[in-house]
C-alpha positions as a printed NumPy array, in Angstrom:
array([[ 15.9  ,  -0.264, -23.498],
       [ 12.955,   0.504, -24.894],
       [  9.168,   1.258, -23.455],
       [  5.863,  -0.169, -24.512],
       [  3.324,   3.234, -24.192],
       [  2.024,   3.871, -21.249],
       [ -1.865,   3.297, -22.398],
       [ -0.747,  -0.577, -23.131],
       [ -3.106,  -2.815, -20.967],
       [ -1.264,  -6.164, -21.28 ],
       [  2.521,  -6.556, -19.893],
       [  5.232,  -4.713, -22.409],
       [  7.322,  -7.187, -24.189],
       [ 10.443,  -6.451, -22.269],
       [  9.624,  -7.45 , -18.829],
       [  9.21 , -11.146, -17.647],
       [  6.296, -12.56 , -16.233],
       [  8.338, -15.185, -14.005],
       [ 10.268, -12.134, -12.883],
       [  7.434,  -9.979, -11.55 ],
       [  6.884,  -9.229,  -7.605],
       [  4.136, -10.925,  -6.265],
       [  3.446,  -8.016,  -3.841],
       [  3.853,  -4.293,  -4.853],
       [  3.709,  -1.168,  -1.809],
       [  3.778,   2.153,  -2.532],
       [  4.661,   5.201,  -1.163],
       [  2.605,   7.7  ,  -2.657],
       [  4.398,  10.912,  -1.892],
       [  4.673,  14.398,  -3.012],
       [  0.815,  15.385,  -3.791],
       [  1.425,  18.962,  -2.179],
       [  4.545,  19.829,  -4.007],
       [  2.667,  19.14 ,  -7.114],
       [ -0.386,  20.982,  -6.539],
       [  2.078,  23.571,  -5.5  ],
       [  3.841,  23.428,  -8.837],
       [  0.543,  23.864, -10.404],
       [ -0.731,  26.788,  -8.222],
       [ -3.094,  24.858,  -6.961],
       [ -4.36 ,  24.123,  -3.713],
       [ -2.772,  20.782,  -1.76 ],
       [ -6.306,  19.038,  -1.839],
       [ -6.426,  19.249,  -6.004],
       [ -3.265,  16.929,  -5.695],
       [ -4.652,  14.633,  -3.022],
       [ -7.058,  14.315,  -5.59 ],
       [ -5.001,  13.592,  -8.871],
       [ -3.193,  11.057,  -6.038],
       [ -6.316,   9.568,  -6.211],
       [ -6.893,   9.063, -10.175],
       [ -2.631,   7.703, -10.311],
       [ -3.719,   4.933,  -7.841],
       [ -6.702,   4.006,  -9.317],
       [ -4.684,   3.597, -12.152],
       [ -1.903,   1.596, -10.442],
       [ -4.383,  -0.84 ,  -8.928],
       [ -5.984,  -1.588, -12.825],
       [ -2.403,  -2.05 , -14.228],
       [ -1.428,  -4.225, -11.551],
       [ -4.225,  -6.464, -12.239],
       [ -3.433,  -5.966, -16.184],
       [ -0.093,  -7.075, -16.091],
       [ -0.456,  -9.965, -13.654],
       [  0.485,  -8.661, -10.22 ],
       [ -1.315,  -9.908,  -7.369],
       [ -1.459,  -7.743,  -4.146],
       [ -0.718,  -4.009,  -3.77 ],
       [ -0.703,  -2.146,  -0.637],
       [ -0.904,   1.503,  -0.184],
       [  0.248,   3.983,   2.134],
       [ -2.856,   6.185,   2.197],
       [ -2.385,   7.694,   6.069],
       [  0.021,   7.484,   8.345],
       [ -0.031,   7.718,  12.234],
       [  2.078,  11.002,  11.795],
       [  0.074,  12.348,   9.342],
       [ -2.785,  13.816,  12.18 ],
       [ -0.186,  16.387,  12.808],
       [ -1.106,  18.083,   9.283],
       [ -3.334,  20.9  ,   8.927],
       [ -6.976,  20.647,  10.294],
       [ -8.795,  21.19 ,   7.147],
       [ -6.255,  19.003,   4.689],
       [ -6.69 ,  16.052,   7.294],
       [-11.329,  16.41 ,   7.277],
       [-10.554,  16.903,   3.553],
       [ -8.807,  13.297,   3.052],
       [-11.   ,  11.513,   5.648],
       [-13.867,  12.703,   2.984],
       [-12.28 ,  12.056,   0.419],
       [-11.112,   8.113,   1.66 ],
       [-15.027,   7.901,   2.309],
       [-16.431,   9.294,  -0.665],
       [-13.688,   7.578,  -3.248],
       [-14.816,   4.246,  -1.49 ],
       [-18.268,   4.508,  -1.764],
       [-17.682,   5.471,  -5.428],
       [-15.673,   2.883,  -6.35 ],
       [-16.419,  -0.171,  -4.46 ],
       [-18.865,  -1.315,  -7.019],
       [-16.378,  -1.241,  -9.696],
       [-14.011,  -3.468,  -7.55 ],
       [-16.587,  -5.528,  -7.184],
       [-17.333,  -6.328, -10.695],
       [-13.331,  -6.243, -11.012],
       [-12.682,  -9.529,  -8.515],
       [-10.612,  -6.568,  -6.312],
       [-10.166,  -7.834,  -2.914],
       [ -9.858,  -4.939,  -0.432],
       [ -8.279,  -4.949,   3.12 ],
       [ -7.497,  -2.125,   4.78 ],
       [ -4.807,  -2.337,   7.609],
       [ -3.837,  -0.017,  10.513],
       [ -5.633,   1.133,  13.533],
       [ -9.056,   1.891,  11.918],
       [-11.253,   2.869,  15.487],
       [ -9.641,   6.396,  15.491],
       [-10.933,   7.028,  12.126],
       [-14.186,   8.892,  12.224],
       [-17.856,   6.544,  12.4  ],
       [-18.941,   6.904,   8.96 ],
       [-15.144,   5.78 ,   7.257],
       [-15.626,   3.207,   9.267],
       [-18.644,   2.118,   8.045],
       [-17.52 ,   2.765,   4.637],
       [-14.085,   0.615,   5.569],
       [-16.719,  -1.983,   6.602],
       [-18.977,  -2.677,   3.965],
       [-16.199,  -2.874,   1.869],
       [-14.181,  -5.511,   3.488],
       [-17.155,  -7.207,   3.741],
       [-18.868,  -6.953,   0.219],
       [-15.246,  -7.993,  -0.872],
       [-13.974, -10.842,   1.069],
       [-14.707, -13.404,  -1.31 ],
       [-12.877, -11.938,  -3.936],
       [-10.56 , -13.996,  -5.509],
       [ -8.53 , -11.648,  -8.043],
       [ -5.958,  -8.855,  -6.487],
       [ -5.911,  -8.179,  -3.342],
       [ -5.692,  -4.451,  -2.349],
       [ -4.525,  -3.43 ,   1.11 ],
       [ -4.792,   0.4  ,   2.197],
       [ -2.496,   1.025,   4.94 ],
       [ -4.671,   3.959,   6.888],
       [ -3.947,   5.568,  10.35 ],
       [ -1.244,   3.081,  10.092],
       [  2.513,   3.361,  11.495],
       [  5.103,   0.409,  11.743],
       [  6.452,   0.568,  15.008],
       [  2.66 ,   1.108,  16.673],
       [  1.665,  -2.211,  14.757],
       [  5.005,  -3.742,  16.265],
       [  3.92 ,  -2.686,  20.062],
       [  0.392,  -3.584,  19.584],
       [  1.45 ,  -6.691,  18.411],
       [  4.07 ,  -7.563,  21.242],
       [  1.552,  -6.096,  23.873],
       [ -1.189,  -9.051,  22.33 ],
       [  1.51 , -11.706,  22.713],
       [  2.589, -10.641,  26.024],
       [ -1.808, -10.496,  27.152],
       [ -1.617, -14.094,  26.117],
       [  1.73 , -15.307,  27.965],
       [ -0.311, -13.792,  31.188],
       [ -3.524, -15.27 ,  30.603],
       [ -1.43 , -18.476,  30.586],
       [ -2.604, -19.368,  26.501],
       [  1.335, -19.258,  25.768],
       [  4.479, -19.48 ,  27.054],
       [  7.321, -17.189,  25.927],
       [  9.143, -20.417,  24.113],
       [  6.367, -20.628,  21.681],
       [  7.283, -16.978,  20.05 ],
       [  8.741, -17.083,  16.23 ],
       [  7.697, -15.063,  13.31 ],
       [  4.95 , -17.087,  12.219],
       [  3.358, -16.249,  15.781],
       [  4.783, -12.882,  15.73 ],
       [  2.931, -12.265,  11.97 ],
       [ -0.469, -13.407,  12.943],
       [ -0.677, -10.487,  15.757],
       [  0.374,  -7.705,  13.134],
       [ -2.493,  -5.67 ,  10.862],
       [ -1.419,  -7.561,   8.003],
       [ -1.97 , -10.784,   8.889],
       [ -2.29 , -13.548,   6.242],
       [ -1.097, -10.966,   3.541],
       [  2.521, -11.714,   1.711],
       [  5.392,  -9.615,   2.472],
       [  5.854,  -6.549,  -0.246],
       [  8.864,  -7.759,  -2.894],
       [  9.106,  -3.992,  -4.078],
       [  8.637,  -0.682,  -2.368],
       [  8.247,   1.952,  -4.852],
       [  8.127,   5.387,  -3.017],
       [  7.629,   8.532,  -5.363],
       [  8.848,  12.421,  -4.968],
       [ 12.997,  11.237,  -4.503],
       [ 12.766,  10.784,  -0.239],
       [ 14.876,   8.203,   0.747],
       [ 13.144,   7.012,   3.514],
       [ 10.285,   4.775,   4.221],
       [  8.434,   6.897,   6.682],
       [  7.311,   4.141,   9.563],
       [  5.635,   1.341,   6.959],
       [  5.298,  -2.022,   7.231],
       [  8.737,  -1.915,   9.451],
       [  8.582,  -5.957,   9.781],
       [  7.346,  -6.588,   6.407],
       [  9.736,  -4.902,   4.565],
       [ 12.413,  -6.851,   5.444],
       [ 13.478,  -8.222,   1.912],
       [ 11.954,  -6.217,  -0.222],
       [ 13.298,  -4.16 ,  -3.112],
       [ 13.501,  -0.987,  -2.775],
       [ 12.567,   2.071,  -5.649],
       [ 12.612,   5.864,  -5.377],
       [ 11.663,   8.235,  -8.1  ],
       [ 11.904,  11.768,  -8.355],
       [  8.185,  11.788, -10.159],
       [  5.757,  13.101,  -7.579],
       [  2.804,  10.313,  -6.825],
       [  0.193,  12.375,  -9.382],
       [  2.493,  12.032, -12.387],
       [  3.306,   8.902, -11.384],
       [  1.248,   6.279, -14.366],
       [  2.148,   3.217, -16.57 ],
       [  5.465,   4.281, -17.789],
       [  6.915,   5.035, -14.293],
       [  5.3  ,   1.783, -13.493],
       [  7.509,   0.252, -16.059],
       [ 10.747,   1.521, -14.81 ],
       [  9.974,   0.649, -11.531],
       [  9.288,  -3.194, -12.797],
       [ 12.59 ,  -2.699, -15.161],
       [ 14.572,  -1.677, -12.37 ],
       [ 13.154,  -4.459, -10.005],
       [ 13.534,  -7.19 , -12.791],
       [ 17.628,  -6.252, -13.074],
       [ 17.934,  -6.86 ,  -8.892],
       [ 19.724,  -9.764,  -7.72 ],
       [ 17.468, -10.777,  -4.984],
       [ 19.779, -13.205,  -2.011],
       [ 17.63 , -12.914,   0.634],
       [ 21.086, -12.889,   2.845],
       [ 22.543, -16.048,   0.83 ],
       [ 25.136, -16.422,  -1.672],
       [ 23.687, -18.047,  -5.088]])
């Protein structure tokens, strides 16, 4: 099967619009072991990481996607080296300010998700203004999952639900999933169809635990900076080829 190049900015031939996910996550994994390979320090890949989803985001919206979510932080991830960790809250807060403009002009409809008050004050701000300056935005819708971790947004959820049963609001009959999904981070956004998670780990690493339910699952061996329209392809080839039940038998 062949592949359309990689700078093509309208949907290659050989995959089907009425077969595309809705909702694409990513795992963007494996920055450090490239900058390693490249003798170069693990900030210059956070960095590349940076340009690759960039890119992602534009050839979602190229090719007809609507929502992407990205695993930008994790709860885990505090336990990293001082300096890398002030090095990617800067780098969240300058890439935003930098960008948000663009995304403006570009309909891009940003949410980020996760517990946000640990970040530090001027993220936050940044995280802010561009929720705000975006809400309205009709085109795709861009989620960055930051500080986030599946099972705390389970808890935190549960514990809101449970606040409620005391304060006598609702009774323990009137739990189901559509309660249960307006207490979680990502409240009113679609579940993922297809995980893609780079560098070969087979694991998804504590994200969107709930959400993820049903969705298709991708690993490639590329490491998130090398990761661009081509990889994007094979990742929509392989996705397009899955027999998706949902638990029933067609």
């Amino acid at each position: 099967m062949s592949l359309e190049p990689v700078t093509l900015s309208q949907l290659p031939a050989n995959l089907s619009r009425n077969l595309l996910p809705h909702h694409v996550a990513v795992i963007m994994d494996g920055n450090g072991r490239w900058a390693k390979n490249q003798g170069k320090p693990r900030i210059i890949g956070h960095q590349k990481g940076v340009d690759a989803l960039k890119d992602l985001l534009r050839c979602c919206k190229d090719w007809g996607i609507s929502a992407l979510t990205a695993y930008a932080f994790s709860t885990e991830n505090w336990g990293r080296p001082h300096t890398e960790v002030q090095f990617l809250m800067t780098l969240f807060e300058r890439v935003l300010r930098r960008e948000l403009q663009e995304m403006k002009q570009e309909n891009v409809k940003i949410r980020f998700v996760g517990n946000l008050r640990d970040l530090p004050d001027s993220l936050r701000q940044e995280i802010d203004r561009s929720m705000e300056d975006t809400k309205d935005n009709q085109g795709i819708q861009f989620t960055v999952a930051t500080n986030y971790g599946g099972r705390q947004e389970i808890i935190q959820a549960c514990q809101a639900i449970a606040t409620k049963i005391e304060q006598g609001y609702l009774s323990s009959s009137q739990i189901n999933e559509e309660l249960f999904e307006q207490h979680l981070y990502t409240q009113g956004i679609p579940h993922p169809d297809l995980l893609i998670r780079t560098s070969g780990e087979m694991r998804i690493s504590n994200f969107l635990l709930w959400q993820m339910a049903y969705a298709e699952i991708y690993v490639t061996s590329t490491l998130w900076p090398d990761f661009d329209r081509l990889e994007f392809h094979k990742a929509l080839q392989a996705y397009q080829q899955r027999d998706r039940r949902f638990g029933k038998v067609k």
